[in-house]
Each structure stands twice: as structure tokens, then as C-alpha cells.
C-alpha positions as CSV (number, residue, x, y, z in Angstrom):
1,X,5.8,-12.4,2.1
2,X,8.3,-11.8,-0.7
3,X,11.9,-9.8,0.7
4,X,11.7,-7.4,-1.6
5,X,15.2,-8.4,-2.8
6,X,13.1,-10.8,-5.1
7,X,11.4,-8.1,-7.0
8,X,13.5,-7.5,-10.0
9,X,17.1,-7.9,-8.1
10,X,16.9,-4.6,-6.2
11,X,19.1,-4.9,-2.8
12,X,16.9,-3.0,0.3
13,X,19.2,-0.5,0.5
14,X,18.6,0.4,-3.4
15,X,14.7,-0.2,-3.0
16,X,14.7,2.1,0.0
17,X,16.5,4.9,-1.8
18,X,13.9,4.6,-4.6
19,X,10.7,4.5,-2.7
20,X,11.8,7.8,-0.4
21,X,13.1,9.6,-4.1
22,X,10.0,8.4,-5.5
23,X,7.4,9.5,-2.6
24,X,6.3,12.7,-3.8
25,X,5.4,11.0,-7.1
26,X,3.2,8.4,-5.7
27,X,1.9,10.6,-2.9
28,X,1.3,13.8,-4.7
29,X,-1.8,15.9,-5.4
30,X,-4.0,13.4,-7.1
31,X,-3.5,11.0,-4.4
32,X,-4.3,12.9,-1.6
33,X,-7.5,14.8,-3.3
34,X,-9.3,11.3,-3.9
35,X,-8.4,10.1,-0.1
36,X,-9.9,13.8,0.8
37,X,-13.2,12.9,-1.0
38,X,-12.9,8.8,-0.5
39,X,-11.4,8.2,2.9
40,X,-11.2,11.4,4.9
41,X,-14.6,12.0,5.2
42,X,-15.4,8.9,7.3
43,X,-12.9,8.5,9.6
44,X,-13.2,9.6,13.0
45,X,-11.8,11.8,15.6
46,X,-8.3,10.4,16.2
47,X,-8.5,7.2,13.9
48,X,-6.6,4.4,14.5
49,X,-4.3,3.9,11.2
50,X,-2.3,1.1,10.3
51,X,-0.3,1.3,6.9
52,X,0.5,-2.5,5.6
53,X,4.0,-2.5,3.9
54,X,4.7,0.8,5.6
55,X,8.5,0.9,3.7
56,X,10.0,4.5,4.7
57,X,7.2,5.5,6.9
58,X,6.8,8.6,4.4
59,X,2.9,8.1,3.8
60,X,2.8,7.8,7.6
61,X,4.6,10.8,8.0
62,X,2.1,13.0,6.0
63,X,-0.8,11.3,7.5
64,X,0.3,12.8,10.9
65,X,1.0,15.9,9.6
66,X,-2.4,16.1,8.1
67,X,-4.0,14.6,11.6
68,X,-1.4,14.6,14.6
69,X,-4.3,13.3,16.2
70,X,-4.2,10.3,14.2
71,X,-2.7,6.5,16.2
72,X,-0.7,5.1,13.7
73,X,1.1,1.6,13.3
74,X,3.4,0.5,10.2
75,X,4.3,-3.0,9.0
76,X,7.1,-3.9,7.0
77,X,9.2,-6.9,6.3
78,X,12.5,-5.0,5.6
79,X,14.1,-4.0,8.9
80,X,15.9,-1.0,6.7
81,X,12.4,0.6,5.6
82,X,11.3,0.2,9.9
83,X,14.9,1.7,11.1
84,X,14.3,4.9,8.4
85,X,10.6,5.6,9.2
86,X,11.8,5.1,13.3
87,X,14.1,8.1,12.2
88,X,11.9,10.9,10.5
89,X,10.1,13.7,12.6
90,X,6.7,13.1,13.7
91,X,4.1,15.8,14.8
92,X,2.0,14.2,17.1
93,X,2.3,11.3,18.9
94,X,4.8,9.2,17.2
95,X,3.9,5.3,15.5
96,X,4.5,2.2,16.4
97,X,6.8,0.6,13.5
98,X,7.6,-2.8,13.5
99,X,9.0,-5.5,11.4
100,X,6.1,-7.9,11.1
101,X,5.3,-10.7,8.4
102,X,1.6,-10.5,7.7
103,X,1.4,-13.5,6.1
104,X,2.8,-15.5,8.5
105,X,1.4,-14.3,12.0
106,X,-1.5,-12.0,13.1
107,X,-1.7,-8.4,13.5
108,X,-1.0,-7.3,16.8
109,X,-4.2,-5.5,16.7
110,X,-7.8,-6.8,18.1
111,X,-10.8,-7.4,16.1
112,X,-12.7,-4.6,15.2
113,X,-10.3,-1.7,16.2
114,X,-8.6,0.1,13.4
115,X,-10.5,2.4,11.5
116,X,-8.4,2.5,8.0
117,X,-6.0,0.0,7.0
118,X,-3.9,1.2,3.6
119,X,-2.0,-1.5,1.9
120,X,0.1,0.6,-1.2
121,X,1.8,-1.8,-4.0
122,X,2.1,-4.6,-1.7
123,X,-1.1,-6.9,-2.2
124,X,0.2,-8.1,-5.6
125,X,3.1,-9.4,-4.3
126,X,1.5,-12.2,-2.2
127,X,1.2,-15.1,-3.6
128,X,-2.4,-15.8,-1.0
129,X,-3.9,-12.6,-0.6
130,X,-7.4,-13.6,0.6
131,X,-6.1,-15.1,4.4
132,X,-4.3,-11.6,4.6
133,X,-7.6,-9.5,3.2
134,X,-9.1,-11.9,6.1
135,X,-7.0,-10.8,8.5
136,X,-7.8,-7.1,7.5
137,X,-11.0,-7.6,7.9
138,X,-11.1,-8.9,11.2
139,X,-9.0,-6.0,12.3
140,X,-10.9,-3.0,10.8
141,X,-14.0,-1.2,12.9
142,X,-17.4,-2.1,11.9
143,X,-17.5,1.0,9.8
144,X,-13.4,0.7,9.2
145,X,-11.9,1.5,6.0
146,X,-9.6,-0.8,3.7
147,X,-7.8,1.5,1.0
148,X,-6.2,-0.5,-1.0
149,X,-3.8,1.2,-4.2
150,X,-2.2,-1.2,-6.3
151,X,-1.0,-2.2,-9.6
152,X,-3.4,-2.6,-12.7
153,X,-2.8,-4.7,-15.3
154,X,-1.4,-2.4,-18.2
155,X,0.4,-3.6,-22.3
156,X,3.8,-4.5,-22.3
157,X,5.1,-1.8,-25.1
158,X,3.1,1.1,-21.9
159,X,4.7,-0.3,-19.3
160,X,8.4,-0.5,-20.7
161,X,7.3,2.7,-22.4
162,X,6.7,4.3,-18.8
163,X,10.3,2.8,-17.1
164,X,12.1,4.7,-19.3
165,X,10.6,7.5,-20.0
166,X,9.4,7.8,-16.6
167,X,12.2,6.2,-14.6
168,X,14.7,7.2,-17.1
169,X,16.0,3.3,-17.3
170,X,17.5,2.8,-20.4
171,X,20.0,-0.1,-21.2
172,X,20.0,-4.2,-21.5
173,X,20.4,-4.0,-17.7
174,X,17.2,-2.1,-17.0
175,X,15.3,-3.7,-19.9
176,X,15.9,-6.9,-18.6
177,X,15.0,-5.9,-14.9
178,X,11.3,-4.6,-16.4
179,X,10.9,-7.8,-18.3
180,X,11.1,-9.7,-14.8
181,X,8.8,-7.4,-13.1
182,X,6.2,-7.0,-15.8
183,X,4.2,-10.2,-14.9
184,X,4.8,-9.0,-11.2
185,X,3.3,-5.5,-11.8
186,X,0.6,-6.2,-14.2
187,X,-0.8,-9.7,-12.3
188,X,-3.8,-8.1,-12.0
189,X,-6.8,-5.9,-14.1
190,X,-9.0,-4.1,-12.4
191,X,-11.9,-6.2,-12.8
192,X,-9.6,-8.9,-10.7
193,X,-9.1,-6.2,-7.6
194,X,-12.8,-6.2,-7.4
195,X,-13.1,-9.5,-7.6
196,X,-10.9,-9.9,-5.2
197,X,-12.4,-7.7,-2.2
198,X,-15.7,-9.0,-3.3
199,X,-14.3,-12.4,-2.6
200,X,-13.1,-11.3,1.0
201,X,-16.3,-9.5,2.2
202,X,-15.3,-6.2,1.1
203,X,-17.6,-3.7,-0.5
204,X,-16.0,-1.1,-2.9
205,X,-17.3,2.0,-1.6
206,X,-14.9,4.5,-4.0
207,X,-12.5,4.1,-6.5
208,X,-10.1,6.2,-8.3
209,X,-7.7,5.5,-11.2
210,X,-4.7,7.8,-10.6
211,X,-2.3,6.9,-12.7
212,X,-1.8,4.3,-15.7
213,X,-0.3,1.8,-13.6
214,X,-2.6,2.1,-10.1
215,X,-5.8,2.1,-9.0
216,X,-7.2,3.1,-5.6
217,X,-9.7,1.4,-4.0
218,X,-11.3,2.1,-0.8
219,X,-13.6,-0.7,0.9
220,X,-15.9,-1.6,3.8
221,X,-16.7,-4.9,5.2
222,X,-19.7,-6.0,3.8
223,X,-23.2,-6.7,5.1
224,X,-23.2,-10.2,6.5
225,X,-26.0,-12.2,4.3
């Protein structure tokens, strides 16, 4: 998996400051009412949770506030994202977070016992998703959830539009940073997320578009045959 140092030049420390800044935007009302009416419903008492790409441990965090109940693991491959998230308070029994590689070793998880993987802005990234949608699979529950939110293919003249008007980058500095992550960001429509998760045994059981950018897509394993 890709440091994220690679994504448009960004040290962690600056990537870390941006994603706990930026939290509240990408986890704010609309996101949480579609996981009330697409995810919530169907989990069960005390669900085991595991958030791939954790980063600052901040959609964790309000998980647990929302279920203390709630077993809870995070992945990241940036030690700094682990060492904050190791540092918030947690109500409830407090998450394992580990620096772990998905693509290059297992989960340490057995199959069929997580009941909601979430995997936020990171699936893009990979240059092989399928083994690691495989691996996903053969963790979650037989009626375990995959909710997946990720980039959506969007123009070019929207999405330099949205970096600076809505992260306020302006200058040949920023506007060449947003030319080296459009193809990154914008990889996939969709119609290719679907195709994807098809592809990997998923069924799409609800989707949401919540902003622009992302889409939300929550999945089952699908019937064998």
C-alpha cells in the first residue's frame, strides 16, 4: 500500500493535521444519517468493527461513542495516524490500533468474524484491490457488512473548482499538487465501484451519494451460485 507521502507530496505529519481538521466535514450529518438507515440497522449487539485505513482513529472514536458496546480494530500504514488515535478518549472498551499493511499480509482477524468492515478513501489508492476486497470478505460474518466510501470519478474544471473554493488552495503550488492527484481521486465512476464489489462477491445492498466527490456503498457477501 501507497505511504501516503506519495499522494500529492504531503509529509504524514501534514496529512494527519488535515484529515483530524477535516473530520467533521467528511463525518458530518449526511454521513451518519445514511449509515443510520444503511448500516446501523443490521448490525448486532456489540458488533465487531474493524475500520481499514483507520488514519486518526476519529471515525472510530464516534463509532464508540454512538455504541461503547461496539469491539473495534483500526489499520493504518502510517505509524503517526496509530500513535494519535492510541491517544484520544474512548468510552467503552478501548480499540486495538495497529500498523498493519493489508496488502501485504492477512488480517489478524478469523474468517467469518467481523460484522462491518469500513474502508473510507483508501480503496482507490491500491493499485490490486480485488485480493484485499478478498481478504474482506473472508473476514466479514455471514451476514457482515462492507461499507465502503470512496472517491467518484468527477470533471477536472469541478474538482479543481472544489480545492479551492473548498480547501481554499489557491497558488501554482496547490494547482500543481491537484493536478497530481486528479487521476488519483477520480480513478474511478461509480458504475466501476460496482463493478468492482460485484467482481469480489459483494452485493450492493445501499448506496448513498453524499457529496460530489464520494459515494457510499454498503455490501454483503453474495449468495454463492
Amino acid at each position: 500500500m501507497p505511504t501516503h507521502q506519495s499522494l500529492g507530496g504531503a509529509s504524514d505529519e501534514q496529512l494527519l493535521l488535515r484529515m483530524v481538521t477535516t473530520h467533521s466535514e467528511r463525518y458530518g450529518q449526511d454521513y451518519w444519517a445514511a449509515f443510520d438507515v444503511g448500516v446501523a440497522p443490521h448490525l448486532p449487539a456489540s458488533p465487531v468493527v474493524i475500520d481499514l485505513g483507520c488514519g486518526p482513529g476519529l471515525f472510530l472514536r464516534d463509532l464508540a461513542q454512538r455504541d461503547p458496546s461496539a469491539r473495534l480494530s483500526g489499520y493504518d500504514v502510517t505509524p503517526a495516524m496509530i500513535v494519535h488515535g492510541q491517544g484520544l478518549a474512548w468510552p467503552g472498551v478501548t480499540p486495538t490500533l495497529v500498523v498493519h499493511d493489508v496488502t501485504a499480509a492477512p488480517l489478524p482477524h478469523a474468517a467469518g468474524a467481523v460484522d462491518l468492515v469500513s474502508m473510507t478513501s483508501v480503496l482507490h489508492v491500491l493499485d490490486e484491490p480485488l485480493p484485499v476486497l478478498a481478504e474482506i470478505r473472508r473476514v466479514l460474518a455471514p451476514r457482515g457488512l462492507f461499507l465502503l466510501h470512496d472517491w467518484t470519478r468527477q470533471p477536472l474544471q469541478s474538482y479543481l473548482a472544489w480545492r479551492r473554493d473548498g480547501l481554499g488552495e489557491t497558488g501554482p503550488e496547490h494547482l500543481g499538487r491537484a493536478f497530481r492527484l486528479f487521476p488519483v481521486h477520480n480513478k474511478y465512476t461509480s458504475e466501476d465501484w460496482q463493478w468492482l464489489l460485484a467482481e469480489a462477491g459483494f452485493a450492493i445492498r445501499y448506496q448513498a451519494a453524499l457529496r460530489q466527490s464520494h459515494r457510499m456503498f454498503v455490501a454483503t457477501a453474495a449468495a454463492a451460485g
